[in-house]
C-alpha positions as CSV (number, residue, x, y, z in Angstrom):
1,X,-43.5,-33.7,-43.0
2,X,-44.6,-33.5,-46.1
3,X,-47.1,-31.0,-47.6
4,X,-48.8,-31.5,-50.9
5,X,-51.1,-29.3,-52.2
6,X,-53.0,-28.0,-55.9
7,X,-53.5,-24.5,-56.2
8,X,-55.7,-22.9,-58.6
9,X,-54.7,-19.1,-59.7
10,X,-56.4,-16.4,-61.9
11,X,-56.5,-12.5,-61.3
12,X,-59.4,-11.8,-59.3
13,X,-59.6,-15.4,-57.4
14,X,-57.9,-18.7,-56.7
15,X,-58.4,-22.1,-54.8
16,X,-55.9,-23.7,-52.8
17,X,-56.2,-27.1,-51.2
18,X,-53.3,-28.3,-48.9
19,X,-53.0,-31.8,-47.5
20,X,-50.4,-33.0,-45.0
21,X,-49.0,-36.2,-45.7
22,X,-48.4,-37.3,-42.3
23,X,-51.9,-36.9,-40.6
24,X,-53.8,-36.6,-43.9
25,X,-55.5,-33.5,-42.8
26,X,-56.8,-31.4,-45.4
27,X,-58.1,-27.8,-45.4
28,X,-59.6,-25.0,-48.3
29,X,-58.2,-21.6,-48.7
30,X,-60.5,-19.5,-51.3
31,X,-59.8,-16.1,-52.5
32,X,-62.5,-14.4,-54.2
33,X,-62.9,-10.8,-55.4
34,X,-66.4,-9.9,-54.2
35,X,-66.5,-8.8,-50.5
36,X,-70.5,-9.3,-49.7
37,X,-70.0,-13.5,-51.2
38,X,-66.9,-13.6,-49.0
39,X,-68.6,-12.8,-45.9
40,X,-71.6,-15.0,-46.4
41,X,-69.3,-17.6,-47.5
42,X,-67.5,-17.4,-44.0
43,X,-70.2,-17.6,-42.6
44,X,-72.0,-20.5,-44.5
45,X,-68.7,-23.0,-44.5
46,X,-66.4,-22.7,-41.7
47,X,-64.3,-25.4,-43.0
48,X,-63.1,-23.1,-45.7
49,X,-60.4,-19.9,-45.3
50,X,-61.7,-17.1,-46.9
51,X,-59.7,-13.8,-48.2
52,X,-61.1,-11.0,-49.9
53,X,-59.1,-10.5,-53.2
54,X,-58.2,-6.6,-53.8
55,X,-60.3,-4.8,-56.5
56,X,-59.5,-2.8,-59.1
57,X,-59.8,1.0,-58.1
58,X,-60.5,3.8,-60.3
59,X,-56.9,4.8,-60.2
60,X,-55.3,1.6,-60.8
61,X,-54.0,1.6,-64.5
62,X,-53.6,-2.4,-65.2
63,X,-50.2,-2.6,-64.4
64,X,-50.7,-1.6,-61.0
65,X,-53.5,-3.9,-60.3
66,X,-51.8,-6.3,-62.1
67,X,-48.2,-6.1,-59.6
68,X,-51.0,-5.4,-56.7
69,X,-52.9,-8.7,-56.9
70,X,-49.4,-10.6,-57.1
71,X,-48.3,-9.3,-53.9
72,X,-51.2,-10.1,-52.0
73,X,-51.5,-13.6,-53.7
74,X,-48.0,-14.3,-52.7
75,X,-48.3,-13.3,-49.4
76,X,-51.7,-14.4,-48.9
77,X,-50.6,-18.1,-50.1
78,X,-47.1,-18.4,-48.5
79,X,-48.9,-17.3,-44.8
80,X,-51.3,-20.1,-45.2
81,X,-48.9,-22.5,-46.3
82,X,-46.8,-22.1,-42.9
83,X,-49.9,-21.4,-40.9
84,X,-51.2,-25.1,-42.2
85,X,-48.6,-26.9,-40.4
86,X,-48.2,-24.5,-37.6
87,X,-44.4,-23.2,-38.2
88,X,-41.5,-24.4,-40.2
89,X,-42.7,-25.9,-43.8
90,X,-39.8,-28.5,-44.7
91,X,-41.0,-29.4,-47.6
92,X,-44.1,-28.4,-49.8
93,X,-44.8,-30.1,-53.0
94,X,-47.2,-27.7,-55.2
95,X,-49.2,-28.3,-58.1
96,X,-50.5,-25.6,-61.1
97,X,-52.1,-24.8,-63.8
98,X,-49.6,-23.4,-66.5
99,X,-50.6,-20.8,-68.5
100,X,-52.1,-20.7,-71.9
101,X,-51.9,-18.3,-75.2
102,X,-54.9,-15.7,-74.9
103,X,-53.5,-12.9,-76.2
104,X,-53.0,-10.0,-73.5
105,X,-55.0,-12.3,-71.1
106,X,-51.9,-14.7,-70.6
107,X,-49.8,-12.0,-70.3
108,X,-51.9,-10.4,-67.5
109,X,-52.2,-13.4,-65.5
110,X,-48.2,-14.3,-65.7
111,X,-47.5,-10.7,-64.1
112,X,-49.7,-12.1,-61.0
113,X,-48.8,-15.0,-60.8
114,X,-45.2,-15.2,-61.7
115,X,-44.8,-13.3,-57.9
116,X,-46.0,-16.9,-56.2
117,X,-44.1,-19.5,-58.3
118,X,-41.2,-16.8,-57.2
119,X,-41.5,-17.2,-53.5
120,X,-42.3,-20.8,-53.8
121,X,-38.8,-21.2,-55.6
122,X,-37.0,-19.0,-52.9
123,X,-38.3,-21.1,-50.4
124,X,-36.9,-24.4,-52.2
125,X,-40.5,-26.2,-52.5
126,X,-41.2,-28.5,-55.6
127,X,-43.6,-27.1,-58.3
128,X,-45.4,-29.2,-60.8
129,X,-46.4,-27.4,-63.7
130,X,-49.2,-29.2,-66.1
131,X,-51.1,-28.0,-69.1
132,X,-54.8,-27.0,-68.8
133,X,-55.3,-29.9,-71.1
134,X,-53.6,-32.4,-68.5
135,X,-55.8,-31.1,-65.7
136,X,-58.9,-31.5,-68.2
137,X,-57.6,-35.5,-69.9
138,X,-57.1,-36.7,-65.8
139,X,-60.6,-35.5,-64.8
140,X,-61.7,-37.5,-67.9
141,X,-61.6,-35.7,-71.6
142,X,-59.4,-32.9,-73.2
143,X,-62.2,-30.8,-74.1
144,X,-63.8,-30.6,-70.7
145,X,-65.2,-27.5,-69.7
146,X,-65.8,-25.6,-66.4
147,X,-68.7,-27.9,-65.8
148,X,-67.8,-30.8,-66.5
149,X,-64.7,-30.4,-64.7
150,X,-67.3,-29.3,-61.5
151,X,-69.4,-32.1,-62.3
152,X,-66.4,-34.8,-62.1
153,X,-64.8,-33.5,-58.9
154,X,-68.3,-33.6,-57.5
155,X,-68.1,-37.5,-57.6
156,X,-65.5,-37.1,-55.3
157,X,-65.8,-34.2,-52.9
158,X,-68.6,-32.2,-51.5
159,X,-69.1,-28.8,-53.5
160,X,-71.5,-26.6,-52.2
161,X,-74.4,-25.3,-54.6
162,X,-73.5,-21.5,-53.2
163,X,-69.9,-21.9,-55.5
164,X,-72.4,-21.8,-58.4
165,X,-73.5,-18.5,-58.0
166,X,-73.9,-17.5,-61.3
167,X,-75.3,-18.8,-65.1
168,X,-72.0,-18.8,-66.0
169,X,-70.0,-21.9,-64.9
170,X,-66.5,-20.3,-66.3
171,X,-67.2,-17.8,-63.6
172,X,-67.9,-20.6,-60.7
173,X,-65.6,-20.4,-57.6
174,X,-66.7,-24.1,-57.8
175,X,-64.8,-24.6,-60.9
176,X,-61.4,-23.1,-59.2
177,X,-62.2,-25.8,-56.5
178,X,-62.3,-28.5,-59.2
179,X,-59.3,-27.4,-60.7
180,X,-57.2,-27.5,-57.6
181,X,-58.8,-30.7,-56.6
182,X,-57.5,-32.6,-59.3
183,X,-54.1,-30.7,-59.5
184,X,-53.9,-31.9,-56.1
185,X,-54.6,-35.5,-57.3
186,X,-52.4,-35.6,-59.7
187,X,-49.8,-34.6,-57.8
188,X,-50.3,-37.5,-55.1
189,X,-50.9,-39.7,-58.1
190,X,-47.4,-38.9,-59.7
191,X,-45.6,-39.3,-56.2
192,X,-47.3,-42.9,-55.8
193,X,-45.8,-44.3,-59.2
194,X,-42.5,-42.8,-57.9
195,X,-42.3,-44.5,-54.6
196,X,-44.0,-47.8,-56.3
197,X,-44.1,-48.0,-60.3
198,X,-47.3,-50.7,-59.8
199,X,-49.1,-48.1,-59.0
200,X,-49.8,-47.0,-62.8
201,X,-52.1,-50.1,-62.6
202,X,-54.4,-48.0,-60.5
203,X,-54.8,-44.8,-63.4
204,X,-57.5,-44.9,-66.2
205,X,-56.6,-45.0,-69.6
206,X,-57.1,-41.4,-69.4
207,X,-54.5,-40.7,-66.7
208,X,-52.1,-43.1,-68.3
209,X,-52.2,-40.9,-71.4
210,X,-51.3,-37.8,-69.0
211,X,-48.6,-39.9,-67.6
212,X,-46.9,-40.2,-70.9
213,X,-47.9,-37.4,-72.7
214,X,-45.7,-35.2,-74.4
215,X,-46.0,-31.8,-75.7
216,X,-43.5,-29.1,-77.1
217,X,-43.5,-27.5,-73.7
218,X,-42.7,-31.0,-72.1
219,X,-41.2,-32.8,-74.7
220,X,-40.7,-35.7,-72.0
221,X,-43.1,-37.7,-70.3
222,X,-44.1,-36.9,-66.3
223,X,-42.1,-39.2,-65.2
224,X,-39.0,-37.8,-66.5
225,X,-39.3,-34.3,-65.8
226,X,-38.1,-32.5,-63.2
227,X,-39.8,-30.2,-60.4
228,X,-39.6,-26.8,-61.6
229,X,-37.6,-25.5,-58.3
230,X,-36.4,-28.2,-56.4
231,X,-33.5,-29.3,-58.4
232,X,-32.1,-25.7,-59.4
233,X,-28.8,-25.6,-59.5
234,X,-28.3,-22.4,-57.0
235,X,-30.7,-23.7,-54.3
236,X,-28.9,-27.2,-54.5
237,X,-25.7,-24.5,-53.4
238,X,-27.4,-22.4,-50.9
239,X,-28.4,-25.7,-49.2
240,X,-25.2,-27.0,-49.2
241,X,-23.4,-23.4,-48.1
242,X,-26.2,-23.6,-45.0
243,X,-25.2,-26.9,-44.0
244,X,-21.4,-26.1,-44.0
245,X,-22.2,-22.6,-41.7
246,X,-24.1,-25.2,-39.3
């Protein structure tokens, strides 16, 4: 089987939506870092999988937090990745946001989140990387922000009210839902036009453009670049050492 799936990552919370290609089942998996919205969340939407992020403690200094949220993210996410399928995972297919320059900001979130992409690579799965610009161009303009990007995925899928908890959309649960929604669809977008190349006819001018869009990061378009662990070189070896053993 095949699982794809867009996942959503900061340091306090994240959104993960998986989807198996096979049955088309899809489920939610939300972390989020306040315990009392947790537990009226899991109550409230069953649907959803609910963990309570770890805080930061009086004694942590940043670092510690920093290495302590990693650990839990990447166990939290690879146990919900097997549970989804009930066992073995043959192959995933995972999409993210890549980080951006904020100052100490990126650097804090690549010491949680380098931990995941870590144990996703181990495992062999494919990762997509895109720009938070990409994510923002295929939901419909560059310069969206958290609510627009809310407001578009909402034409889609059903986002509860209670994942707008605050005045603030940047700090919306619903916007990590947004953002993994479309990571998601752009994922299953990409692997269309490689099985079938008439399926660019289906994208908007606005997807096309992410399609062929090329940055200093990327300096080739989708298309032409590879998944960031599924073609290196030393996993290409261990697979081919485990199949002469068997």
């Amino acid at each position: 089987m095949i699982l794809v799936g867009g996942l959503d990552l900061s340091k306090s919370h994240y959104a993960m939506v998986l989807k198996n290609e096979d049955t088309g089942k899809v489920k939610w998996y939300i972390g989020w870092s306040t315990p009392s919205a947790v537990k009226k969340w899991a109550k409230q939407f069953p649907d959803y999988v609910f963990d309570d992020m770890p805080k930061k403690e009086k004694f942590d200094s940043l670092e510690h937090f920093n290495m302590k949220q990693g650990i839990f993210l990447t166990k939290i996410i690879e146990k919900h990745l097997f549970d989804f399928i009930g066992g073995s995972l043959s192959n995933a297919i995972i999409s993210l946001e890549g980080l951006v320059p904020y100052g100490s900001r990126t650097i804090d979130l690549a010491e949680v989140t380098r931990p995941v992409k870590e144990m996703m690579y181990k495992h062999g799965w494919s990762i997509r990387i895109h720009d938070p610009q990409s994510v923002k161009l295929w939901a419909g303009k560059g310069n969206y922000k958290k609510i627009d990007m809310v407001r578009e995925a909402r034409k889609y899928i059903d986002i509860p009210e209670a994942f707008c908890q605050s005045k603030n959309p940047d700090t919306w649960m619903a916007a990590d839902i947004a953002d993994a929604y479309f990571l998601r669809m752009m994922l299953e977008a990409e692997m269309a036009v490689r099985r079938d190349p008439g399926e660019m006819n289906r994208l908007n001018e606005h997807q096309l453009q992410v399609v062929n869009r090329i940055t200093k990061s990327h300096p080739v378009n989708l298309l032409n670049r590879e998944f960031l662990a599924k073609e290196q070189p030393e996993l290409v070896r261990r697979k081919r050492l485990l199949r002469k053993e068997k």
